[in-house]
Backbone as CSV, one residue per row, in Angstrom:
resi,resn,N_x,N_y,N_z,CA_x,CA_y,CA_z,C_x,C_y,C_z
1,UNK,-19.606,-52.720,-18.663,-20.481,-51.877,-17.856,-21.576,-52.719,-17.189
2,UNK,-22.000,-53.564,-18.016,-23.456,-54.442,-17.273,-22.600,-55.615,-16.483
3,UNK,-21.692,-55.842,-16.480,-21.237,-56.713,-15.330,-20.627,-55.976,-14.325
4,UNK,-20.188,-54.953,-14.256,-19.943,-54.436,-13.330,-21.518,-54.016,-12.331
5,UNK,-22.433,-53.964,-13.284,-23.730,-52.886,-12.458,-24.442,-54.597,-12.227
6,UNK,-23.821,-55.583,-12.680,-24.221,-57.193,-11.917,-23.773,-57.356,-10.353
7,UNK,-22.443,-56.988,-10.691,-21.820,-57.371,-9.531,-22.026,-56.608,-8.291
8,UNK,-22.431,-55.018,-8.695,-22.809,-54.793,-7.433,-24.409,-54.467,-6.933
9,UNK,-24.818,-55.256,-7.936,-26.465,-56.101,-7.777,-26.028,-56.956,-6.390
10,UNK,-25.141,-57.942,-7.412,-24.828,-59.425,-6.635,-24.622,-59.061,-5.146
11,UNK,-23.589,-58.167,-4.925,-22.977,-58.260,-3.407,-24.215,-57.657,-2.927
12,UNK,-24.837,-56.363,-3.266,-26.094,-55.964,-2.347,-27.242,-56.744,-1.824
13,UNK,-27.466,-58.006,-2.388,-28.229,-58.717,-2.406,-27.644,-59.315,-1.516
14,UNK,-26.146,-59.971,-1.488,-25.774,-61.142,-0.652,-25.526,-59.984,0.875
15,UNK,-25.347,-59.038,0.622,-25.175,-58.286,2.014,-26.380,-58.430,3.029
16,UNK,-27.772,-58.167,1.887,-28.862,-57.913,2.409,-29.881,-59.048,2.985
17,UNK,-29.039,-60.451,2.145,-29.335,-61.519,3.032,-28.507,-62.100,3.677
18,UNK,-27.179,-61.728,3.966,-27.037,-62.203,5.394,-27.345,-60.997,6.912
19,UNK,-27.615,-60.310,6.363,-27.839,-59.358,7.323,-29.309,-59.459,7.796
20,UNK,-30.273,-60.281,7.180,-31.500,-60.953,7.246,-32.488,-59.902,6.784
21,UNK,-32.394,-58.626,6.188,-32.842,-57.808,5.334,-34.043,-58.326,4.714
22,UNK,-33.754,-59.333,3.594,-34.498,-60.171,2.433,-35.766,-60.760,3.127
23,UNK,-35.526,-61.170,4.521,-36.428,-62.024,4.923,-36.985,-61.296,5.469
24,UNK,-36.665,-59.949,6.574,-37.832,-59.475,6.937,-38.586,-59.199,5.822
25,UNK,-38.034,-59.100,4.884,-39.300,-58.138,3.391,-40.008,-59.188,2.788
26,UNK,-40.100,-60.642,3.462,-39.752,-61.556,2.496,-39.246,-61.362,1.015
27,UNK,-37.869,-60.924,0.726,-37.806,-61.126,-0.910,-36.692,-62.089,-1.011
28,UNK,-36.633,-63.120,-0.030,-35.121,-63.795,-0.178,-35.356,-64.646,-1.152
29,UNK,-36.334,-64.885,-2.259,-36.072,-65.204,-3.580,-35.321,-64.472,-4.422
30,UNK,-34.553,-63.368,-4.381,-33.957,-62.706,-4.559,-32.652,-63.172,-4.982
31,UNK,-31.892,-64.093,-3.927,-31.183,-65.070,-4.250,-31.006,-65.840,-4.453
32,UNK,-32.418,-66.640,-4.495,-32.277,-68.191,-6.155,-32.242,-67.079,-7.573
33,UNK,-32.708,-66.400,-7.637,-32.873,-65.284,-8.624,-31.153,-65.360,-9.405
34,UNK,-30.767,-64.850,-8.443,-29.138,-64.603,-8.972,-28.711,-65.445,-8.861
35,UNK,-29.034,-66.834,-8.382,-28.063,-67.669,-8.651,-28.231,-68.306,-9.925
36,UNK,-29.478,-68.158,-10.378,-30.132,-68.828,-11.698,-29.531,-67.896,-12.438
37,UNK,-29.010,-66.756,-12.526,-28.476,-66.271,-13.567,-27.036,-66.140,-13.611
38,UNK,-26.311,-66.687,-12.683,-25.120,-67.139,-12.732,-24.506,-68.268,-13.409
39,UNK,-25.669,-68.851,-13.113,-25.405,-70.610,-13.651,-24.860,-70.713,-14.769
40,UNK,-25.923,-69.956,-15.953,-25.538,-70.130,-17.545,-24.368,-69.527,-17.737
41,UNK,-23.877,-68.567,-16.822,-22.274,-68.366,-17.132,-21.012,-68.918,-16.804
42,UNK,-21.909,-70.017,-15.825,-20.685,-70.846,-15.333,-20.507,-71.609,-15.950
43,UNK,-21.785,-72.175,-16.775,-21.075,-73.438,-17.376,-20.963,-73.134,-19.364
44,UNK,-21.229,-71.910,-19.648,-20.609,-71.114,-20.933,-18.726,-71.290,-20.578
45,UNK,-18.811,-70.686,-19.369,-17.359,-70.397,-19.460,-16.593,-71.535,-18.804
């Protein structure tokens, strides 16, 4: 259940910055955000 409600964290986020969303709001820290929490699962798995 919590990776599924990750993943469509993840894509809303990546939608919302390429669509330049993040930056008008400035929150495009948003996506070092998720990438920092990707990391530890990449290299777990």
């Amino acid at each position: 259940m919590l990776f599924i409600l990750y993943y469509i964290v993840a894509i809303a986020v990546l939608i919302l910055h390429f669509t330049g969303v993040l930056a008008r709001y400035n929150v495009e820290w948003l996506v070092l955000v998720l990438a920092v929490t990707v990391f530890p699962a990449v290299i777990y798995l």
